[in-house]
N, C-alpha and C positions, 0 to 999 in steps of 0.2 A: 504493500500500500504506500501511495507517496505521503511523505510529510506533508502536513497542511495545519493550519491552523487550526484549534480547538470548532469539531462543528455548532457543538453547542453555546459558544461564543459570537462565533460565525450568527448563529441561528436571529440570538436577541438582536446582535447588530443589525443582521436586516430587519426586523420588525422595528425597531427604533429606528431607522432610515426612512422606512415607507409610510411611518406616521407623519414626517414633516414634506416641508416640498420637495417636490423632485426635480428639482433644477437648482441643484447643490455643487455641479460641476458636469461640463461637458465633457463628452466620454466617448471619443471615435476610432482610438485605435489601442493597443496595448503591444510592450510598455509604454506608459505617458512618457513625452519627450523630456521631460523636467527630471526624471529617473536616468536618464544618461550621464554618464562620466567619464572621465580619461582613460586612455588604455595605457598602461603602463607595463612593459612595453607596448609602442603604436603594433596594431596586427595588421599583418601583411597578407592583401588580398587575393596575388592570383594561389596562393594554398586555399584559402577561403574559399574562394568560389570554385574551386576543381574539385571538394567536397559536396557542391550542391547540383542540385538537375535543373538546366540553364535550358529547356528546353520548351521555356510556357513562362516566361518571363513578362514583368510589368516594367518599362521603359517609361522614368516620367523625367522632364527637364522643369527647373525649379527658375524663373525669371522673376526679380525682387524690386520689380518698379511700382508705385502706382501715382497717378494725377494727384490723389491726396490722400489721407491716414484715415478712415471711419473712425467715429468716436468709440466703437463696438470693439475695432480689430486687432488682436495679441500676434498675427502673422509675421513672419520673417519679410519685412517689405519697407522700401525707402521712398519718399518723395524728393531728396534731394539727390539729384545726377544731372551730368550735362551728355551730351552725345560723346563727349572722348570718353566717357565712364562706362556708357553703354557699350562703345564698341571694347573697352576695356574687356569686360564680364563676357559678352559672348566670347572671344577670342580663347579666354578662359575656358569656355565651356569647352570648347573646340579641341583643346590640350587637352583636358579631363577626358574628353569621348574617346580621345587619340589612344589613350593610357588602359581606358576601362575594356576600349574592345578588343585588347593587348589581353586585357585579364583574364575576359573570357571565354576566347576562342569563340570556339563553335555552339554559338547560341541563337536561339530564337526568341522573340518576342512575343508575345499574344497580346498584346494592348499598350498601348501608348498616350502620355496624357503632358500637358504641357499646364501649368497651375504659377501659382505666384501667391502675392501680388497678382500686376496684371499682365500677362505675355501680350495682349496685343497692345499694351502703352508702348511696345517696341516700334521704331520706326521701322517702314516692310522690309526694306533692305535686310534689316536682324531678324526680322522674323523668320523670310524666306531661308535666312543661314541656319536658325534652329533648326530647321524642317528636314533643311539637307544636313545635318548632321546626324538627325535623324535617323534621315533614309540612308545615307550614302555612309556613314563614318560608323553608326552603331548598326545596322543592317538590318535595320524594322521595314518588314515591308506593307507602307501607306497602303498600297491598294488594297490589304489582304488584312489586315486587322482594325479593331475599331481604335477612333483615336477622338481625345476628347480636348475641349480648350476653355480657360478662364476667358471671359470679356467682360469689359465695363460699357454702361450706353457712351461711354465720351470716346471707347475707342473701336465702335463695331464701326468700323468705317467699310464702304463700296468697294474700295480695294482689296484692303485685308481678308474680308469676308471670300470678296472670287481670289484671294490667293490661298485661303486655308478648304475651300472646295477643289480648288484644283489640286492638291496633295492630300485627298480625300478625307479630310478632318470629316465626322458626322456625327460631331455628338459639340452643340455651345452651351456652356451656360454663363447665366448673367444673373451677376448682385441685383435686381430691384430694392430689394428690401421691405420697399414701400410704395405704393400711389397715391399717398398722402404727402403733400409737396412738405406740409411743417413738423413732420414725423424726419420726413428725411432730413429736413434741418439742424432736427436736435440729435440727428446723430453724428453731426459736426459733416455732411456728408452734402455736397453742391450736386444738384442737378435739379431738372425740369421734366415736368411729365410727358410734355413734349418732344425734351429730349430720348427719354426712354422708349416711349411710342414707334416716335420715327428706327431708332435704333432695334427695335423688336420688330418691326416692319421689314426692317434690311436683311436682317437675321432671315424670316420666311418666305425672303423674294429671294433669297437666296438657295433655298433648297436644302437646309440640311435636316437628314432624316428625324433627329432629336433635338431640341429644344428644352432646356433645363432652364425656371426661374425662381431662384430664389429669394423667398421672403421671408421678414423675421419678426415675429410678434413678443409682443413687453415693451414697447419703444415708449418712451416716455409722453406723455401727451395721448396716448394708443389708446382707442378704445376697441371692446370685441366689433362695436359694429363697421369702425374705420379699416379694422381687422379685414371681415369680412368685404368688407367694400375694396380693399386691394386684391382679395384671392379673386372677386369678380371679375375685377379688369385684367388681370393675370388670364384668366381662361378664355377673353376672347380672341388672346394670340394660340391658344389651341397648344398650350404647351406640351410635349410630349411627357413631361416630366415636370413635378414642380416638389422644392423641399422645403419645411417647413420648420425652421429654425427659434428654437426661445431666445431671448435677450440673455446674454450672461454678458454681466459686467467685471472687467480682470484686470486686475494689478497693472499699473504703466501704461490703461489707453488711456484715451480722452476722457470716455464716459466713467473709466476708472480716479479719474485725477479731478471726478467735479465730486460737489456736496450734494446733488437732484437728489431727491425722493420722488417715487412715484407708485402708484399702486401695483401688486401684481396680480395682472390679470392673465399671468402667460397660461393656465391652468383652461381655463377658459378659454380662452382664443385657441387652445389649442383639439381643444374637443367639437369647439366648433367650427374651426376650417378643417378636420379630418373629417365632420359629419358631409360638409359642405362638398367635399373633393369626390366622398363615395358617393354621394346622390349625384353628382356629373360625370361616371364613369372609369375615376383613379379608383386603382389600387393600391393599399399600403403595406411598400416595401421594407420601410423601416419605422421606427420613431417620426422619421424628418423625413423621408422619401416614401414622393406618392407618383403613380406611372398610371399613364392612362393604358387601358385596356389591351384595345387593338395597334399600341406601339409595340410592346411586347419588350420594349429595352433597357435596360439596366442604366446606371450612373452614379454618379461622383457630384457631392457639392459640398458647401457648407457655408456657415459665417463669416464670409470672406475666405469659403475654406480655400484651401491649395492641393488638399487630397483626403476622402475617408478612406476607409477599410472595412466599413459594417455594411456596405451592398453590392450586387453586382458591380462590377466596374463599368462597364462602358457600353453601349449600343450592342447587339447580338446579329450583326451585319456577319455571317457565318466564319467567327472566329477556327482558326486551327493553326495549333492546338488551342484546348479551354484553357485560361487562366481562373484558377481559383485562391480565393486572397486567404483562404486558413494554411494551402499547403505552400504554393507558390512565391519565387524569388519576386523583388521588385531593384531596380537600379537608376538608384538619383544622378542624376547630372546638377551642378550647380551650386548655389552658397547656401541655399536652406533646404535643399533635399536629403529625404533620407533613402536608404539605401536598406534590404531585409533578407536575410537568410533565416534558414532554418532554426542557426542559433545563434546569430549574434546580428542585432541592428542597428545603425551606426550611420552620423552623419557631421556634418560642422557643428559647432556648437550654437544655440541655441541665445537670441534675444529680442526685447521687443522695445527698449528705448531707442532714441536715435543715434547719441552715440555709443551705444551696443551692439547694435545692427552695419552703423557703419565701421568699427574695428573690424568684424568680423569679416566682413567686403573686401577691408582693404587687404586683410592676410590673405583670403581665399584668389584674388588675383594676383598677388606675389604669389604665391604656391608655384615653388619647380614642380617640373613637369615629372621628376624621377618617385618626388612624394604624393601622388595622386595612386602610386601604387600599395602606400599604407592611407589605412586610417586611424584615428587618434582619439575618436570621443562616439559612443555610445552604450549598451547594453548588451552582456551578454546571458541567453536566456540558456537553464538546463532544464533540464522535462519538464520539471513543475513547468513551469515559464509558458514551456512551449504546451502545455494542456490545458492552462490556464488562458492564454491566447487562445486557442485554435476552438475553445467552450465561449470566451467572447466573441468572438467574430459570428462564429454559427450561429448562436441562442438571439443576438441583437439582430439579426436578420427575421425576413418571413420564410426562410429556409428552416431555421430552426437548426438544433443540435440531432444528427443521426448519430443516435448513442450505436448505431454497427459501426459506422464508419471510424468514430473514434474506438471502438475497442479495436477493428484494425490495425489501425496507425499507432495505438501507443499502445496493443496487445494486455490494456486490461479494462475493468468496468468502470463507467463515471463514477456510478455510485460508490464502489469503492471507492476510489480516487480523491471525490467531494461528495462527501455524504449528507453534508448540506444542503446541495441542489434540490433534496427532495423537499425541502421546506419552500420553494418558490410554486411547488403543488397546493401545498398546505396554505398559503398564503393569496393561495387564486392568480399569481403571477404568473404562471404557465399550465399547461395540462400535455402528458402524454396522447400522443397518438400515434401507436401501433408502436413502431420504434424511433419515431421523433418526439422532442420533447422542445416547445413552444410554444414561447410566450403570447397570455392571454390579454385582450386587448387594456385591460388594467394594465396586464405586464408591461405594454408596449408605452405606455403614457409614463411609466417609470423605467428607462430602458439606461437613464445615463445612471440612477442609483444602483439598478441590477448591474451595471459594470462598473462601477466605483467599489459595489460587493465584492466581485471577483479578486479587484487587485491582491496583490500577495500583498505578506507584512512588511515583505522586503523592498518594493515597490513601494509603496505608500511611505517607507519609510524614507525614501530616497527622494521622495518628492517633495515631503514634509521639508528636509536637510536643502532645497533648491534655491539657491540665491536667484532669483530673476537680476537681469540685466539689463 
């Protein structure tokens, strides 16, 4: 049986979790990136990855610009660069791809996504370079797998858009946030609904198969019916995909650095745009991802995210091979990507002041070209870790946990393993079916607490220990 923490411990904890709110901490990947530390010695990758099956790989490039900081966002992302800085950082990336596809030989891809910040703040000229280092340097092939991209309404421009259709991007998504022009104010965030319109307009004259928009409720000023009056205007661009994000407010944004009070209605707005989404024909994939019907396709978004982990990844335009995010590799390019193996996940280190963000900038474009073949700062997971992951990833989806699949892969029973889990029965958070086990739609409304439950002691503790920067 693995070590684990006391289940009966375990037990009270979740019931005293699930009594208060459930937006106690946003929860989309495991380990938290705030749990990474230095590798002493750095480990040296191409041994790393000759251990792992590079054969169903996730390729994402990580671009850290945007037009300006939401009041909301803890991402790795800058507003201050000039175009020498820009061309700086891709050039970088360029060296990194040169080095990484050195690493791994003979690999394949099965999805590719490009996140930030905002990749298309890039002037085309960079972008087109991302694309082809893409295609040409790491050996993803555009045509043949899905590939997804960040945009803002300020940068879906006519060109961009027919340049990321012509390297068969088919999957956009875009921050809205809001349709509420003084919502989006108070998230320290410029734009016009006009603006957004037009640029949701460009996006569907343009043809791409998937359309992801996402919005985020709790905003201050927000009411459920102001709530609802944006998912409205959302669905008359027929989005194939829309996510449903709560407000969390976090150390070093804007919204973190004022004194606002406001009410929370995220609880409420949240049950009633999930009600809202299913009487118009969405499905719900996750907590925050809802997919219409007859799209049939998977995705990525978040809070200004730059990448999940808890759903389908990308469009189901007949991927081969399948990439699946509990077993499968992924490989960051860039200053805030990460990178994931089976046991050890690993990336730059991590910030979200400006000059935190910017130190880190300036080292990751000094990096020789010889050190891109170690890495220096993140996690390494041993079984617990990786059972513990591989029960998050599965359970926070609408896949659920196939308790066969996992006595496969780690050759014994969950319930052994976490004998706690059976208290998420007992608590109406989930219900067995047949040999899945999936959470119940209580469950799904508390999905960031049920993975905040999972974390290990050793996890939690390291996060506790996290100096932000």
């Amino acid at each position: 049986m693995i070590k684990t923490q006391n289940p009966q411990s375990k037990i009270q904890n979740l019931k005293s979790k699930i009594s208060q709110s459930p937006y106690q901490a946003y929860v989309y990947s495991y380990p938290h990136k705030t749990a990474y530390r230095p590798f002493t010695p750095p480990i040296y990758l191409p041994e790393l990855w000759t251990q792992q099956d590079r054969q169903a790989l996730f390729l994402y490039i990580h671009i850290p610009f945007c037009e300006m900081r939401c009041g909301f966002c803890n991402l790795f992302t800058t507003v201050s660069y000039n175009e020498d800085f820009i061309s700086q950082y891709v050039c970088t990336i360029q060296r990194q791809a040169q080095r990484m596809k050195a690493v791994l030989g003979d690999a394949s891809f099965a999805r590719f996504a490009i996140g930030g910040g905002t990749p298309t703040q890039l002037p085309i000229q960079h972008l087109e370079t991302i694309l082809d280092i893409a295609e040409n340097t790491m050996g993803a092939k555009l045509q043949e797998i899905p590939i997804s991209i960040e945009v803002s309404p300020e940068t879906a421009t006519q060109d961009k858009l027919k340049l990321l259709r012509s390297h068969s991007v088919d999957r956009v998504s875009i921050g809205v946030q809001s349709f509420i022009e003084s919502e989006v104010l108070a998230t320290q965030r410029r734009q016009s609904n006009t603006q957004v319109e037009a640029a949701l307009t460009r996006i569907k004259e343009a043809g791409f198969p998937t359309l992801n928009i996402d919005l985020i409720y709790g905003l201050p000023g927000q009411t459920v019916d102001t709530w609802l009056q944006s998912i409205h205007t959302a669905l008359r661009f027929q989005p194939e995909e829309i996510y449903l994000y709560p407000l969390y407010v976090r150390p070093l944004t804007g919204l973190g650095r004022t004194d606002k009070e406001w009410d929370d209605i995220r609880l409420a707005c949240y049950r009633q745009g999930r009600s809202l989404l299913l009487s118009q024909g969405y499905t719900q994939v996750s907590m925050r991802m809802f997919q219409r019907l007859e799209g049939g396709q998977g995705g990525q978004g978040g809070q200004g995210s730059n990448i999940s982990s808890l759903s389908p990844p990308f469009p189901s335009s007949p991927p081969s091979p399948i990439y699946c995010c509990q077993a499968d590799g992924m490989v960051g390019l860039g200053c805030g990507a990460r990178s994931y193996t089976d046991s050890l996940h690993y990336s730059n280190e991590y910030a979200v002041s400006a000059k935190g963000i910017s130190d880190i900038l300036q080292a990751y474009i000094q990096t020789p070209d010889e050190l891109f073949d170690y890495t220096h700062y993140g996690f390494q997971l041993d079984t617990d870790e990786q059972r513990r992951r591989y029960i998050l990833l599965s359970l926070l989806s609408h896949e659920g946990l196939n308790l066969v699949a996992y006595r496969q892969r780690f050759g014994s029973d969950v319930y052994a393993d976490f004998p706690e889990l059976s208290e998420l029965l007992t608590l109406n958070l989930a219900i067995k079916d047949g040999e899945i086990l999936q959470l119940t739609e209580f469950g799904i409304e508390r999905s960031d607490t049920i993975g905040a439950w999972l974390f290990s002691k050793k996890v939690q503790k390291l996060m506790q220990g996290y100096e932000l920067k």
